[in-house]
N, C-alpha and C positions, 0 to 999 in steps of 0.2 A: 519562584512563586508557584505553589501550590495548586491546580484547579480542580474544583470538583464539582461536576453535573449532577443533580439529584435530582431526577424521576423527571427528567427536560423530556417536553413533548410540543411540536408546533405542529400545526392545524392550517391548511388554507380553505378558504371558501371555494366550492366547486366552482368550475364558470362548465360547467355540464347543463343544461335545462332541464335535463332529463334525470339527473341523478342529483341531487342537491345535497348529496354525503359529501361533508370535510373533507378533504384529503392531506392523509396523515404526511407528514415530509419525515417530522423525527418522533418515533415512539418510548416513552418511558426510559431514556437514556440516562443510567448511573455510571457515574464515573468517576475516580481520583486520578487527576494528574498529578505523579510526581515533579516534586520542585526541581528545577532544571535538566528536566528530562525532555528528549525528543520524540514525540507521540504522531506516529502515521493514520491518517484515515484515511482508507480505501475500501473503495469499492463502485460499481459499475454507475454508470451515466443515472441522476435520478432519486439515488441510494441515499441522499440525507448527508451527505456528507459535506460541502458548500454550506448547507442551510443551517449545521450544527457548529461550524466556525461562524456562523455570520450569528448566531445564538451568545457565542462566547465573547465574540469582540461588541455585541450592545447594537449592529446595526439590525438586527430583528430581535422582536421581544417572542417572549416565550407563550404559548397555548396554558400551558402546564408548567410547573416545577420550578427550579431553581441553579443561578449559575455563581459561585465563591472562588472569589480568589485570598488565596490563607482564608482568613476567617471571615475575611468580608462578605456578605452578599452584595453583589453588584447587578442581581438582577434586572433592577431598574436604573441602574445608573447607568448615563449618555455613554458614547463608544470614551467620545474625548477625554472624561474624566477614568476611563479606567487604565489607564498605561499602558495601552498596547501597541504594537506595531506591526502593521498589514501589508501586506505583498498578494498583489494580484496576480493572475494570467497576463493581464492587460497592465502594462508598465505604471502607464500614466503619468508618464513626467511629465514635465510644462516643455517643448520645443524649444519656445524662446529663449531659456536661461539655461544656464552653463549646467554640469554636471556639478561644480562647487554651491551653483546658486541653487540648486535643486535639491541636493542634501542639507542644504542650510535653511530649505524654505520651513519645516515643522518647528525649528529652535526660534525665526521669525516672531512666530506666534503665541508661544508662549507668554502668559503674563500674570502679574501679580507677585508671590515669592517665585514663581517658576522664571522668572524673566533673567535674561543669563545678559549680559554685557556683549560688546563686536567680540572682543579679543576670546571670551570663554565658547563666544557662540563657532567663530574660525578654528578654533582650537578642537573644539569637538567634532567640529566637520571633516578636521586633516586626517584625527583619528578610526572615523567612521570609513574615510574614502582608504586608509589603511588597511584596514581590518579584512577588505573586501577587495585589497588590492588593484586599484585604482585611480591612486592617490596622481598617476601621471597622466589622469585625463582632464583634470578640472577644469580649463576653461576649455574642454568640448563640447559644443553642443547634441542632446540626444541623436539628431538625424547623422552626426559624425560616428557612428559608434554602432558594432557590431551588435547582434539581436543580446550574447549571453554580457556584454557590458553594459548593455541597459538595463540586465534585469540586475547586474552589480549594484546598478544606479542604485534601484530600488528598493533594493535590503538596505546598503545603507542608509537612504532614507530611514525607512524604515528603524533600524537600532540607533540613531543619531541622537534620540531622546532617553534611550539604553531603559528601553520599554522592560516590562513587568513579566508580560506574554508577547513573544511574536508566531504571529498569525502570517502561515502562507498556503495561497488557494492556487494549488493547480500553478504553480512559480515556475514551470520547466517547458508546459507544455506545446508555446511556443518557438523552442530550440532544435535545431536539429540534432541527432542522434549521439553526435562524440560530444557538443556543444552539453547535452544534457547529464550527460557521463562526468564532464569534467565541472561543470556548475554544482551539481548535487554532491560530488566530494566537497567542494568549496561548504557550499553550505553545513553540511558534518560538520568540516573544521570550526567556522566559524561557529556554530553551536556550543562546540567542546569549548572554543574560546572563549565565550560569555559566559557558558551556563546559564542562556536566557532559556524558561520555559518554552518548546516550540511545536508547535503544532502544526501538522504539514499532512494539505488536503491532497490527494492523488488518486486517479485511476488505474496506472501501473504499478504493479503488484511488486516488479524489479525495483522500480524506483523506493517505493514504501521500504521493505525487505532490507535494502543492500543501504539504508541509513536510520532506519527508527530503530528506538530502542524497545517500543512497546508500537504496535499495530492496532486497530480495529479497523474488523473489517464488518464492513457495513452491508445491507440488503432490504431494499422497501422499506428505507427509516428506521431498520431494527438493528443493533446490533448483535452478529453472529458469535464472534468470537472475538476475545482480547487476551495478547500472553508478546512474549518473545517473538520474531520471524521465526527463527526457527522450531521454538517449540508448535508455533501454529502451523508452520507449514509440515511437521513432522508428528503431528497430531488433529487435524484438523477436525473441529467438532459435529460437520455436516458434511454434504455432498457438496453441498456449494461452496463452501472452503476448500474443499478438496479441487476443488474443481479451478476457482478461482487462484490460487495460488501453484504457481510453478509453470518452470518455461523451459521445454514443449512443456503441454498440458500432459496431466494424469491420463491417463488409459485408463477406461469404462466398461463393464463386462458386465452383463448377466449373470449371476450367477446358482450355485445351489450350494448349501452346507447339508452335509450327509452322514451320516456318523463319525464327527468330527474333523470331513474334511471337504475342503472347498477346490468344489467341480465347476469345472471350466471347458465348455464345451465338449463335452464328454471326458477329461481329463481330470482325472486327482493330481493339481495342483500343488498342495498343501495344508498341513494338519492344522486346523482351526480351531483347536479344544476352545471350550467355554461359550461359542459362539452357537444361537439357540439352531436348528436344524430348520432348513425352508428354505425359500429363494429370499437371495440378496442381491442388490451391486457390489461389487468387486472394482475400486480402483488399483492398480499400480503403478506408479512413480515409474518415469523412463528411465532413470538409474536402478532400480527393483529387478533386474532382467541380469542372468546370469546365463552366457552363453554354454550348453552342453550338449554334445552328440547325444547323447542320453534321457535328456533333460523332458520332466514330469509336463511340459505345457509347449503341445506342438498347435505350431501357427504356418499359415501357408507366408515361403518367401515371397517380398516384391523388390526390394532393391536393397542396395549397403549404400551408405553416402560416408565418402571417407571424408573427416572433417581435419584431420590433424592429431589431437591427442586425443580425440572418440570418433566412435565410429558408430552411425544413425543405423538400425537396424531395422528397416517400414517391412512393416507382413500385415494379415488379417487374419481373421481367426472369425468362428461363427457366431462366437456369443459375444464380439465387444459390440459395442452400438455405435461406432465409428466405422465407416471402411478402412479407415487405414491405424494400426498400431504401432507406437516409435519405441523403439529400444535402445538406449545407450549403453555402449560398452566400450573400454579401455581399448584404444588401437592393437592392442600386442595382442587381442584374441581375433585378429583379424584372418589370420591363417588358419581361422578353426570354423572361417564361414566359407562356405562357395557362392561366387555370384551367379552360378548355373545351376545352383537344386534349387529344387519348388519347395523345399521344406525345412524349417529351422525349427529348433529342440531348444527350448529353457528351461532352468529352477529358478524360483522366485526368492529374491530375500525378503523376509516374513515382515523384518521393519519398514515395506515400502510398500506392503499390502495392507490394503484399508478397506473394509467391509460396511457397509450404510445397509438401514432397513430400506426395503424398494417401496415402502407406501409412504416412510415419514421421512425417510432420507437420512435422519440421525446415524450417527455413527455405531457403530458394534465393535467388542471388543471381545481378542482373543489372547490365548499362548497361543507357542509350539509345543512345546514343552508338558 
């Protein structure tokens, strides 16, 4: 199923006394979701992102605009009647009843031509508790069952009526670390397995990344940018994308473009053709770092963190706006660092350097070449 946001904007009333300005949660949000495609929204605590699934699935109406699914407008129409299926933070399954009676509680309810028989209602519940691999818990109750089998539970809840759209807010963030690792593959799979439309709200950037197909990332209700993971994190359209995406974080510099080349604490760096001449920021990606005796961009050493198949390389340098700058490099240029000099030598790969104007933050664009 198809969705598409046209010019969606919600509005809450200040509880300020002093300021009685709306405050904006989602601004002028256009959007198509492709039909069964996986769409991440992310971005920091605040950002609109909760508030624009809860727009989609009908439990908040909209200030502004409009919400379709294929061709319908369902802006005003009840969450109930639009086909969806929701997955919180918060499980919320019923204690009392089994994991079979709690996947079976939404087909319950159904009624009218929806209304399904025992045998078709069991039936879709075996497959649901399948699908999500689970099928050998059913007469458990919730409090029997570890934190990432209850949130099993509650997807298949959730697809057991083999919804239109499914809606999941923040589905992980209750997990612990390997539990979330191996939940969010699940989840992929079962995505590719349905081809249900899904929309998947997050504030880790890894999590979004390493299973949407399309991202948006979000910022004070606005949306920043939308494309591919990788093409957003390998183009990112502001500072704050830049910034936001990728783990360690980008490295931030000061800097100056000069007849065509970008000065780095007194260093020519590299050739910046096209890029207008003045100060900029200067990110580079912790993989951008090319270790050389030689190398155009000297930083004061502080330590090597040998990780296994890279090697952390922390220095500072006077124009980043961090005390500390991390470098990743391939282990086997390990022998070409000392852990006893004060001084380490790089060249930068030009793909991993990103330039932003320093008053609007937008990006700038260069050659080499």
């Amino acid at each position: 199923m198809k969705v598409v946001l046209r010019n969606l904007t919600k509005k809450f009333p200040s509880r300020d006394k002093k300021n009685k300005t709306d405050v904006v949660a989602v601004s002028n949000f256009n959007f198509e979701i492709p039909d069964g495609k996986l769409i991440g929204l992310l971005g920091p605590s605040g950002c609109g992102k909760s508030t624009t699934l809860n727009l989609i699935s009908g439990l908040e109406k909209p200030t502004e605009g409009q919400v379709f699914f294929g061709e319908d407008d369902v802006t005003n129409l009840p969450p109930e009647h639009r086909g969806i299926g929701l997955v919180f933070q918060n499980y919320a399954l019923y204690p009392h009843l089994t994991v079979r009676q709690n996947i079976l509680f939404p087909l319950e309810n159904l009624k009218g031509k929806d209304k399904l028989s025992k045998e078709e209602m069991l039936e879709k519940t075996t497959e649901a508790a399948k699908l999500v691999q689970i099928d050998e818990l059913m007469e458990r109750k919730p409090g029997e069952l570890s934190g990432g089998q209850q949130q099993r539970v509650a997807i298949a809840r959730a697809l057991v009526k083999r919804p239109k759209v499914l809606l999941l807010d923040e589905p992980l963030s209750n997990l612990d670390a390997r539990l979330r690792l191996q939940t969010r593959e699940e989840i992929k799979r079962i995505q590719k397995e349905t081809e249900i439309t899904t929309i998947f709200v997050t504030h880790d950037q890894e999590e979004a990344m390493s299973i949407s197909d399309i991202i948006v990332v979000m910022k004070d209700g606005t949306v920043q940018q939308i494309g591919r993971p990788q093409e957003v994190y390998d183009n990112p359209a502001n500072l704050f994308v830049a910034k936001f995406l990728g783990t360690p974080p980008v490295n931030i510099f000061q800097g100056q473009v000069k007849d065509g080349q970008l000065v780095l604490g007194g260093d020519a760096v590299l050739p910046v053709k096209g890029a207008p001449d003045g100060p900029v920021l200067a990110g580079i990606r912790p993989e951008g770092f090319l270790l050389r005796k030689s190398g155009a961009f000297r930083c004061q050493l502080d330590s090597v963190e040998v990780m296994g198949r890279d090697i952390s390389v922390v220095a500072s340098n006077k124009a980043a706006m961090s005390p500390m700058i991390r470098a990743i490099i391939g282990s086997e240029n390990l022998a070409e660092v000392s852990v006893d000099a004060s001084q380490v030598s790089f060249d930068l790969k030009p793909n991993k350097v990103l330039l932003f104007d320093r008053e609007t933050e937008e990006r700038l664009h260069f050659n080499t070449k």
